[in-house]
C-alpha positions in Angstrom: 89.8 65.8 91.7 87.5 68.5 92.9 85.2 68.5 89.5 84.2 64.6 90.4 83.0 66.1 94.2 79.3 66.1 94.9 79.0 69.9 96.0 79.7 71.4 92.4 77.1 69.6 90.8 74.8 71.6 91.3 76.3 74.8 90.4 77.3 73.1 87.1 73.7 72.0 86.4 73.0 76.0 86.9 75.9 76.9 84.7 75.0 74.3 82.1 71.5 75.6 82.2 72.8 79.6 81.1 72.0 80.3 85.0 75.2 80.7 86.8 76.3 79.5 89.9 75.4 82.6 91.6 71.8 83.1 90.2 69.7 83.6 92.9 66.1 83.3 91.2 67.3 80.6 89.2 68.4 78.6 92.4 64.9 79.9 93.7 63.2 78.0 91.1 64.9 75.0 91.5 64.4 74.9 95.0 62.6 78.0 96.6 62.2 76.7 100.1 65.9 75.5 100.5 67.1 78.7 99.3 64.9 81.0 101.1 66.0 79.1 104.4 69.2 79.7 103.4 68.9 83.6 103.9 67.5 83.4 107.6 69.7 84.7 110.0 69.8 81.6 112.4 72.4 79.5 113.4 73.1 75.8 112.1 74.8 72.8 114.1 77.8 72.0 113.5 78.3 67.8 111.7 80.8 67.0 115.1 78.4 68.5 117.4 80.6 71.2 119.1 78.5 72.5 121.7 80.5 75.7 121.4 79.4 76.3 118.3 76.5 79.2 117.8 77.6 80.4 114.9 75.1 81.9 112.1 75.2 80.9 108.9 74.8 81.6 104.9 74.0 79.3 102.2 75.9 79.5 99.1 73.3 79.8 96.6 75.1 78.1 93.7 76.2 75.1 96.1 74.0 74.9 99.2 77.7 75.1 101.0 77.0 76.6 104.3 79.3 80.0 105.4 79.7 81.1 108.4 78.4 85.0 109.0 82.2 86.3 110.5 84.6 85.9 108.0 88.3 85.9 109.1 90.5 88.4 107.1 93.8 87.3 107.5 95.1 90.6 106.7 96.2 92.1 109.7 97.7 88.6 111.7 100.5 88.6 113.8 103.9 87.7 112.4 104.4 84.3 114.6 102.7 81.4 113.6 102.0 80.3 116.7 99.6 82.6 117.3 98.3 82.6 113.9 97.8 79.3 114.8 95.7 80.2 117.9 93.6 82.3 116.6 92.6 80.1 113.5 92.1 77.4 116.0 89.7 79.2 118.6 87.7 80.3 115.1 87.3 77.4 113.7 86.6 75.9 117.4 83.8 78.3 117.1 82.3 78.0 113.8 84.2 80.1 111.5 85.1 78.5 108.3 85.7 81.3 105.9 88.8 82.3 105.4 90.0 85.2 103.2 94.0 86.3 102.1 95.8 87.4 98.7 99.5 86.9 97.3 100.2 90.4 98.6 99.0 90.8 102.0 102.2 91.2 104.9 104.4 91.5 102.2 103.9 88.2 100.2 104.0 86.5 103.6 100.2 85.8 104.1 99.0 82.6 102.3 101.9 80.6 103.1 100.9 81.7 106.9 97.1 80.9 106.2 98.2 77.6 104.2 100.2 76.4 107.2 97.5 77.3 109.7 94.5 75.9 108.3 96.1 72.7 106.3 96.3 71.4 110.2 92.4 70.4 109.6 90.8 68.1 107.3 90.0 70.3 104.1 86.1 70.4 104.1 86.5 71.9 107.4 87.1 75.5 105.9 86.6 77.6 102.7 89.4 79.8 101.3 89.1 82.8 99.8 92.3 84.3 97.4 93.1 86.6 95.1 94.5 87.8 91.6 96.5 90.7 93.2 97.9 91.1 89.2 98.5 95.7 90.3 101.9 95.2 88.9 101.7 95.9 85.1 104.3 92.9 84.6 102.2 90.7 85.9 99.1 92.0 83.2 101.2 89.8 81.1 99.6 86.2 80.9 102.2 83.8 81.7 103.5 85.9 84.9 99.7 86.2 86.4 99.5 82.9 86.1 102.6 82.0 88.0 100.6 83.9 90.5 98.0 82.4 90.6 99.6 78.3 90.8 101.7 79.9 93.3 98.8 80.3 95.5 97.7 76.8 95.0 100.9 75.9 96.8 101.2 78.4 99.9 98.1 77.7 100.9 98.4 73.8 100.2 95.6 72.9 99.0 94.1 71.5 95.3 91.4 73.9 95.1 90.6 77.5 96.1 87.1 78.4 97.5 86.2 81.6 96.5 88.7 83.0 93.9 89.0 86.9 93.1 89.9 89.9 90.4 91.6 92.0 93.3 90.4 95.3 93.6 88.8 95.9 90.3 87.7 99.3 89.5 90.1 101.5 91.1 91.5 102.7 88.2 88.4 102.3 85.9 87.9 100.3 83.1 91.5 100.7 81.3 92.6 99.0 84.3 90.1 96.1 83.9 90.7 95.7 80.5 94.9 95.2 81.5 94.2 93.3 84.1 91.7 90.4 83.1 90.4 91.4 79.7 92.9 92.0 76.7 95.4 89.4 78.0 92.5 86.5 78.3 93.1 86.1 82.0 89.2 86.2 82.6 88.8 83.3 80.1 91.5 81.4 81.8 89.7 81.6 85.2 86.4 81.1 83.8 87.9 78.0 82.4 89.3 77.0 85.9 86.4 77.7 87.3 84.9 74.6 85.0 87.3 72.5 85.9 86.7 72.7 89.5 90.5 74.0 90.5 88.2 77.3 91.5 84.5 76.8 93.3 83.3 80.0 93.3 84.5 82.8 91.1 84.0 86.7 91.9 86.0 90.1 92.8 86.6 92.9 95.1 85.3 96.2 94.3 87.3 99.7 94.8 85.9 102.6 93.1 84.4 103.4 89.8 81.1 102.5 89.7 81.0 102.2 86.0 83.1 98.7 86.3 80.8 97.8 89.0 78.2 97.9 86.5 79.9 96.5 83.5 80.6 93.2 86.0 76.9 92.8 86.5 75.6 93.5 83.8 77.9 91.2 82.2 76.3 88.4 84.5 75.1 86.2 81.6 78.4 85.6 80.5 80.3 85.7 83.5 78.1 84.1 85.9 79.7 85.5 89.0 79.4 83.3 92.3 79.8 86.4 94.7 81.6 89.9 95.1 83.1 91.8 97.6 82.4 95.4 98.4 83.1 98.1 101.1 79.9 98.6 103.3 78.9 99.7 106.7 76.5 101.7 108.0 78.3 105.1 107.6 79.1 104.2 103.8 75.3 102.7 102.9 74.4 106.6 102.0 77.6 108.3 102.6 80.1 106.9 100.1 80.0 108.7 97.2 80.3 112.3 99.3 83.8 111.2 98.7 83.6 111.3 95.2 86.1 112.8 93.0 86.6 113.7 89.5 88.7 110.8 88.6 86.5 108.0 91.4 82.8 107.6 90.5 82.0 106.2 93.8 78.8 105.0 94.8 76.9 104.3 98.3 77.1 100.6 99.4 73.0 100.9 99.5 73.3 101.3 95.7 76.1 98.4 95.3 74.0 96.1 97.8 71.0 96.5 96.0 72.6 96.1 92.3 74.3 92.8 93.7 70.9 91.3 95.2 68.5 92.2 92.0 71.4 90.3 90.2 71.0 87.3 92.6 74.7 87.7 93.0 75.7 87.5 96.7 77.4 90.1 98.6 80.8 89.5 100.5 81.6 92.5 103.2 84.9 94.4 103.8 85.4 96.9 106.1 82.5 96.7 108.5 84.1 99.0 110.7 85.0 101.7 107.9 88.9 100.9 109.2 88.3 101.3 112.9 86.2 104.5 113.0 83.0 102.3 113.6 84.5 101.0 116.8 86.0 104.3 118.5 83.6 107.4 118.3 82.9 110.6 120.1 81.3 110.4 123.3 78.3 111.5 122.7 77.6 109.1 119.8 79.0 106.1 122.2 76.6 107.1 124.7 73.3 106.8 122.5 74.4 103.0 121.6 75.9 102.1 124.9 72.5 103.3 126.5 70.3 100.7 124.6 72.8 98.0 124.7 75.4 98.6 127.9 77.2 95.4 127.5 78.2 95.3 123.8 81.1 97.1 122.0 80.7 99.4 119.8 82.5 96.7 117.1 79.2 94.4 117.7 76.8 97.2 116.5 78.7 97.4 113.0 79.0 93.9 112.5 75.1 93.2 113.3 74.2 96.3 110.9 75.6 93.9 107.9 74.6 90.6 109.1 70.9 91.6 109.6 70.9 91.9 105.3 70.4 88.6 103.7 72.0 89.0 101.1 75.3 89.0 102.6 77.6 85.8 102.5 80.4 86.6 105.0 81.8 89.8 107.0 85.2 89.8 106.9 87.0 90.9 110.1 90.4 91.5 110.0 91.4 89.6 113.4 94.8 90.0 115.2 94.1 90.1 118.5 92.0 87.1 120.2 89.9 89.8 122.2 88.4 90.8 119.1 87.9 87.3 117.9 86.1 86.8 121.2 83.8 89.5 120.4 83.0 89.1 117.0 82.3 85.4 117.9 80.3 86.6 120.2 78.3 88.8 118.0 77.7 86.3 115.6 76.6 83.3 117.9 73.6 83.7 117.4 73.3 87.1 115.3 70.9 89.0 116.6 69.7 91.1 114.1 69.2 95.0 114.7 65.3 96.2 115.0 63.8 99.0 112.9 64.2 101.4 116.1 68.5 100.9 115.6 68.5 101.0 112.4 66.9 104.3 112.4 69.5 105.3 115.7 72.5 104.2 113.3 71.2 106.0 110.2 71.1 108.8 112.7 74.5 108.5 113.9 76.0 107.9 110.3 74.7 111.3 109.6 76.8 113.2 112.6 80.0 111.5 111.4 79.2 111.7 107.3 79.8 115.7 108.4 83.3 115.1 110.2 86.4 116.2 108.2 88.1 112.6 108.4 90.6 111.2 105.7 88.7 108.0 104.0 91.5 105.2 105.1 90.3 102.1 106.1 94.0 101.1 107.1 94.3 98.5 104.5 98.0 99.1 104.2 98.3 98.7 100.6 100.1 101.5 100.2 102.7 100.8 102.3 105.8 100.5 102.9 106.3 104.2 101.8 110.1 104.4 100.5 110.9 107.1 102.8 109.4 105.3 106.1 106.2 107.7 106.6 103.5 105.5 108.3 100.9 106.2 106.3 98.1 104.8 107.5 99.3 105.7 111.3 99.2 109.5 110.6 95.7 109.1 108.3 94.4 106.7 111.8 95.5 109.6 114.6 94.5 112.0 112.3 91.2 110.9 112.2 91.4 110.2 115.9 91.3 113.7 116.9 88.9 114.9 114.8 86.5 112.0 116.0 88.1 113.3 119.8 87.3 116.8 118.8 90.2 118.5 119.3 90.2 118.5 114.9 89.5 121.0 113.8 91.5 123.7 115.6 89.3 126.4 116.4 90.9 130.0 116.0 94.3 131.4 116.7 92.9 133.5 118.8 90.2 131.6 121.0 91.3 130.3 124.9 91.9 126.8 123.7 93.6 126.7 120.8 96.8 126.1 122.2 95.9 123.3 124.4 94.6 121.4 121.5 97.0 122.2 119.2 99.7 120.6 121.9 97.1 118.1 122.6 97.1 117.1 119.0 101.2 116.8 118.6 101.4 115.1 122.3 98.7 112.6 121.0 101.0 112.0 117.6 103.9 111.6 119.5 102.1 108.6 121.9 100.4 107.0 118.3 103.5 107.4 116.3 106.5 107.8 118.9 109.4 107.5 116.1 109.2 111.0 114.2 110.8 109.0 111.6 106.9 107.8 110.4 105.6 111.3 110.6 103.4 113.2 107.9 106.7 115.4 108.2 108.7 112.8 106.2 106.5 112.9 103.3 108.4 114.2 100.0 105.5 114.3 97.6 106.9 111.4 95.3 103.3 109.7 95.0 104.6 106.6 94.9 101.8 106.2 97.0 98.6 107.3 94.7 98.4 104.1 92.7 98.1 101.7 95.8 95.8 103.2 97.6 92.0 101.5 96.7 90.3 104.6 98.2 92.0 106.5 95.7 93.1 109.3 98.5 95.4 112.0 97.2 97.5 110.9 100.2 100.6 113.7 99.8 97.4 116.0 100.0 95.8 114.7 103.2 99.8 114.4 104.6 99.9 118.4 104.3 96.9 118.5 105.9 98.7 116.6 108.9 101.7 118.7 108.8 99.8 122.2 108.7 98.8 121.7 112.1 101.7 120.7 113.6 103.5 123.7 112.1 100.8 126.2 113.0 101.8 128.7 115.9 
């Protein structure tokens, strides 16, 4: 099947050679010019000719496969199908053709939603991007990861998967890794698929400890990783690691970035707008970037921060509404990539909000549902709200507006989160929570946090 097609050749040749698929230099030296092309940031034409089409893409070094810039994380879609359906349609309409999900995204629901949407068009049409999501330790046991991973093969319909990755490696260090994909010879298994063409192009996700970060790459002569996957935006590229905690050696994205490009391994990007906060900021900093660039949203400067580095494949967005599609199409058709002068603006920018006292969620959701119905990621997102809307933090008891912002602040969590049910209030401290998150937030913690203002007179 997919082992006889033409467009893994080559990345066997480079895997036969010692290479790997993913070796940049390698793939240089085979065919410099091609492969140096393949990094400009200008778009390609489409084979049907769709005049609608602008789209900018990346070559897959291993493959020469060509990857559209926006990435569709299919995450966040709605529950109807029909208007999963839409959206994939005006995306692939207008370009996109990557398309990323996992086995536990809307509560198991996701693939099957992706498989039915995208199996509508002829299969070279898109890439699909999956996931070992093996968290559970039942499922570190061989046979049951594997059901996993077959079971993928059939919600999304198809023979082979894209881009296949270890979910989320690193959050709990490398005991974790060794559960996970190690010890139980999981790794071998999908190295093996990998070879047999059931998997194109083999990588992971990154959340957290840098040291597995490392061990992955430096491991790249016997792993041969296609791509990986890794937080990074322009308020993480030197701000990431302020985070850091005891138990999370975080690094800045600059440092993961770089590591991944001097490995030749491409880059895949999550969380371009750092959950939201990239796209909604204080009124100051939205006047600096609105006054160079008055017609685009604040979304568009994030997403044209990551495309201008070559090194990056795709930039997931996790679309839900088709005004956001619009506009991240938009953004990408052509890319145009950011000058020195806003680079140096955003830098400048990251700076001001690297000091605000916001909670790190990037409203993945992974740690939901909570088992006693606190939103979790609704009271971290209006949390960090108002402190973006400056009325966090409140000033003193005893200064002229500290009441107005205090009933500001409960009025505002009222209109975010109107059943009281879902607030911080509910939280019981049972931490059910902690080994979810990827972030690795000490979320009963930052849940106080939320409640102490509410309950200070």
């Amino acid at each position: 099947m997919s082992d006889k097609k033409s467009d893994l050749s080559r990345r066997q040749f480079l895997q036969k050679l010692g290479l790997g698929a993913g070796a940049t230099l390698a793939a240089m030296a085979m065919d410099p010019l091609n492969v140096l092309a393949g990094n400009m940031t200008k778009p390609q034409a489409k084979a049907d000719g769709n005049a609608k089409n602008q789209m900018t893409y990346r070559v897959q070094h291993g493959t020469g496969e060509k990857i559209s810039l926006l990435g569709f994380g299919m995450m966040r879609l709605p529950d109807e199908q029909d208007e999963v359906d839409r959206l994939v349609d005006y995306a692939i309409e207008h370009g996109v053709n990557y398309f990323d999900t996992a086995p536990m995204y809307k509560g198991g629901r996701n693939e099957a939603q992706t498989g039915k949407a995208l199996s509508r068009y002829p299969r070279e049409k898109y890439f699909v991007a999956t996931k070992m999501s093996n968290y559970d330790n039942r499922l570190w046991q061989f046979d049951e990861a594997r059901k996993m991973y077959e079971k993928s093969f059939r919600e999304l319909r198809v023979d082979y998967i894209d881009y296949y990755l270890l979910h989320g490696i690193g959050g709990s260090g490398m005991d974790d890794l060794k559960h996970r994909f190690l010890d139980n010879g999981l790794l071998d298994f999908l190295l093996k698929e990998r070879e047999a063409g059931r998997i194109r192009h083999l990588g992971w996700s990154y959340h957290g400890n840098v040291e597995v970060f490392d061990f992955l790459l430096n491991h790249q002569d016997e792993y041969h990783w296609d791509f990986a996957q890794i937080q990074m935006n322009y308020l993480d590229w030197r701000h990431a690691s302020l985070n850091k905690r005891s138990w999370k050696r975080d690094a800045d994205a600059e440092y993961l970035y770089d590591k991944l490009e001097k490995t030749g391994v491409q880059a895949v990007v999550m969380e371009p707008l750092r959950g939201g906060s990239l796209a909604r900021m204080r009124d100051n900093l939205r006047e600096r970037l609105t006054a160079l660039r008055p017609n685009d949203s604040l979304a568009s400067w994030a997403f044209r921060w990551v495309g201008s580095h070559s090194n990056i494949l795709t930039t997931l967005s996790g679309m839900n509404q088709m005004e956001h599609l619009v506009d991240n199409i938009r953004t990408f058709s052509p890319l145009d990539p950011c000058t020195d002068a806003e680079n140096k603006l955003l830098e400048e920018i990251a700076d001001v909000m690297a000091g605000f006292p916001v909670i790190p969620c990037t409203t993945c959701h992974y740690c939901m549902p909570c088992p006693f119905g606190v939103d979790i990621p609704g009271n971290f997102s209006y949390y960090n709200e108002a402190v973006e809307q400056q009325i966090l933090p409140l000033p003193d008891k005893q200064s002229a507006d500290y009441m107005p912002r205090k009933q500001q602040f409960t009025e505002g969590l009222k209109k975010a989160l109107p059943d009281a049910a879902a607030w911080a209030t509910q939280c019981t401290d049972c931490e059910a929570c902690l080994t979810k998150c990827p972030q690795q937030i000490r979320i009963p913690n930052q849940m106080a946090r939320i409640v102490e203002v509410l309950r200070m007179r």
